[in-house]
C-alpha positions as CSV (number, residue, x, y, z in Angstrom):
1,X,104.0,119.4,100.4
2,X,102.8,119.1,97.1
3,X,102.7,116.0,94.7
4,X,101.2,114.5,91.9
5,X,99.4,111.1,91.9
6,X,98.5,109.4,88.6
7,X,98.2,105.9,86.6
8,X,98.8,105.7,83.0
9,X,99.0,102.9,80.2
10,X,102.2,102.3,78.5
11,X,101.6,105.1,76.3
12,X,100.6,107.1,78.6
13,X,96.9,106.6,78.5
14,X,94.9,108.3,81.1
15,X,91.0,108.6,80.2
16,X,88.6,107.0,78.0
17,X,85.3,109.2,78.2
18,X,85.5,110.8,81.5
19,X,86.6,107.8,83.1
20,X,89.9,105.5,83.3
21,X,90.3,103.3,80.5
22,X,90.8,100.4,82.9
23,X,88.0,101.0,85.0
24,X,87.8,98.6,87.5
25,X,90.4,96.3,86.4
26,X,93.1,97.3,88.9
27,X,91.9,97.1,92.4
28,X,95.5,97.3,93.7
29,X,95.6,101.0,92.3
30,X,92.6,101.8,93.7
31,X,93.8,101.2,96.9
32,X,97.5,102.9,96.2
33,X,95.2,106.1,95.4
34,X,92.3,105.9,97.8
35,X,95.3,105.4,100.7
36,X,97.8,108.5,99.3
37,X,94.4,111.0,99.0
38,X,92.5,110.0,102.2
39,X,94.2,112.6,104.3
40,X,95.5,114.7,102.0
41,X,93.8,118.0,99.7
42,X,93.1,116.8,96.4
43,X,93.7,119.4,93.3
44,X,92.4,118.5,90.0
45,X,89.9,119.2,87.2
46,X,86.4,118.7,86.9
47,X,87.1,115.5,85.3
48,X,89.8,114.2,88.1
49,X,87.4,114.5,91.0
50,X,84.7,112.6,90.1
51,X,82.7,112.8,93.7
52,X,83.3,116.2,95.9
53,X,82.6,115.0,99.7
54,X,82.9,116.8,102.9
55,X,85.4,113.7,103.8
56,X,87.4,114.0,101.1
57,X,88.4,118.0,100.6
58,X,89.2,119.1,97.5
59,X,90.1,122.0,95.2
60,X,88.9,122.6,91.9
61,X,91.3,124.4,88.5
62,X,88.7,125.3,85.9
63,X,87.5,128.0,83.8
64,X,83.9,127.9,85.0
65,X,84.3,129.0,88.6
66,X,81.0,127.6,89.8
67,X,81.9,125.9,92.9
68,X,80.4,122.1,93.7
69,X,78.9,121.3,96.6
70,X,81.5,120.2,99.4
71,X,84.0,121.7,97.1
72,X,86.6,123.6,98.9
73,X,88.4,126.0,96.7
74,X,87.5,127.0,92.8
75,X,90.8,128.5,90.7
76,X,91.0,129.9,87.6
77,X,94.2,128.7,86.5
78,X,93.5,130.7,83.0
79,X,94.0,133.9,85.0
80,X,96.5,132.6,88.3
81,X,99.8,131.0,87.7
82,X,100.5,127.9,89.1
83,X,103.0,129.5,92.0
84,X,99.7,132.1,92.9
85,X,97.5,129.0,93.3
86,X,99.8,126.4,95.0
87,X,101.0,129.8,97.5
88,X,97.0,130.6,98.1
89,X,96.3,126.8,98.8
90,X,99.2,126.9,100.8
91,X,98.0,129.4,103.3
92,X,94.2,128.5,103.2
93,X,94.4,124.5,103.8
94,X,96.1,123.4,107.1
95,X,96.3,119.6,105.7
96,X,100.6,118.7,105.1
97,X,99.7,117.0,101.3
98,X,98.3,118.6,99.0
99,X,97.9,115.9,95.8
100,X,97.4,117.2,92.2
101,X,95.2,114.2,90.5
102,X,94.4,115.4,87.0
103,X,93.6,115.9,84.5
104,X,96.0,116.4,81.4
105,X,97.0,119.5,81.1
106,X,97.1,120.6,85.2
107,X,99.2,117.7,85.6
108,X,101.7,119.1,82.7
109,X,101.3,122.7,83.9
110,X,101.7,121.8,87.9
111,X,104.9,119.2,87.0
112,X,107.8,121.1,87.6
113,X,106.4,123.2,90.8
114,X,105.1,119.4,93.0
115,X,107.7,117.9,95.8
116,X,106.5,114.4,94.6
117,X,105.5,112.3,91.9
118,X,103.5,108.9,92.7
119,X,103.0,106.8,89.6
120,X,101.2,103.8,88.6
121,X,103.2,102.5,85.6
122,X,100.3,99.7,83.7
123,X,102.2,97.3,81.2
124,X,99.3,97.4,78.8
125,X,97.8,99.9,76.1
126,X,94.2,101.4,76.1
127,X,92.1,102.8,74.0
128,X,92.1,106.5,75.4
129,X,91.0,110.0,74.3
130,X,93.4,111.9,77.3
131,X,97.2,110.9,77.5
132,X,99.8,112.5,79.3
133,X,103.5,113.0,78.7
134,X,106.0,111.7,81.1
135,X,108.6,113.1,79.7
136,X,106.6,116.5,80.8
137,X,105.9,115.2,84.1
138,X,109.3,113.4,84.6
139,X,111.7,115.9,83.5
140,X,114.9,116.4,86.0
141,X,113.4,114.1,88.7
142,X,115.1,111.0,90.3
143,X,113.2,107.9,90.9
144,X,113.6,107.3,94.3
145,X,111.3,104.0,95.3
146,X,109.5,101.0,92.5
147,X,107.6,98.9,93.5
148,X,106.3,95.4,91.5
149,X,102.5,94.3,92.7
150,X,103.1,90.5,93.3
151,X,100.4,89.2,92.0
152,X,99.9,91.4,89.1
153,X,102.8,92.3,87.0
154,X,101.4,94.4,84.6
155,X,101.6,97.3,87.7
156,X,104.5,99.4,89.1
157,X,104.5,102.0,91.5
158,X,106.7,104.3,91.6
159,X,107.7,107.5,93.2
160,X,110.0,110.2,91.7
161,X,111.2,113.7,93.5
């Protein structure tokens, strides 16, 4: 299975700088994140995986196919499709989830080919320099669970397939 896990602002605000624009403000999604990647492959840009550990596999999409240590995988997604990546990853890594986690544009390009969508809605703006488009992301998916944090209603999870 193949998803898609991201957090954005109200306006769909993803990065500030290389890093989230809330940056420690949201433990909560932290832990959402950290417990829906632990077991899973995590695909994403140079900029979405910001540590490569051998306890934590992961696949890179870039242009510069220089693989990082403890790296798994490097694709060119400038000269493979998403279908010849996601079918390669599929036979390669034995792992059931497979999670796309950034950044921008592999989220837009890889939206219509994940199972699952797990987002953290945050009921605030940022300043940002890398926004996504739900409506991209969204398009002709059902939102099948939300969930309110209790103690901090500026979050919503939510999943979508």
């Amino acid at each position: 299975m193949f998803c898609s896990i991201l957090a954005c602002g109200q306006n769909g605000e993803i990065g500030l700088n290389g890093e989230l624009p809330w940056e420690g403000q949201y433990p909560e999604d932290r832990e959402f994140y950290e417990g829906q990647t632990e077991l899973a492959l995590r695909i994403g840009t140079r900029g979405a995986i910001a540590h490569f550990s051998p306890n934590r596999p992961s696949c890179l999409i870039s242009t510069n196919v220089q693989k990082p240590r403890h790296c798994s995988y490097v694709y060119n997604w400038k000269k493979l499709s998403v279908e010849q990546i996601f079918a390669d990853i599929e036979e390669r890594v034995k792992l059931q989830t497979k999670i796309i986690v950034g950044g921008v544009k592999w989220y837009h390009a890889s939206a219509s080919f994940v199972d699952r969508i797990y987002l953290t809605r945050i009921g605030k703006s940022f300043n940002s320099d890398r926004k996504v488009d739900l409506s991209i992301i969204l398009a002709g998916r059902k939102k099948t669970s939300s969930l309110s944090v209790r103690h901090n209603s500026e979050l919503i999870f939510e999943t979508w397939e």
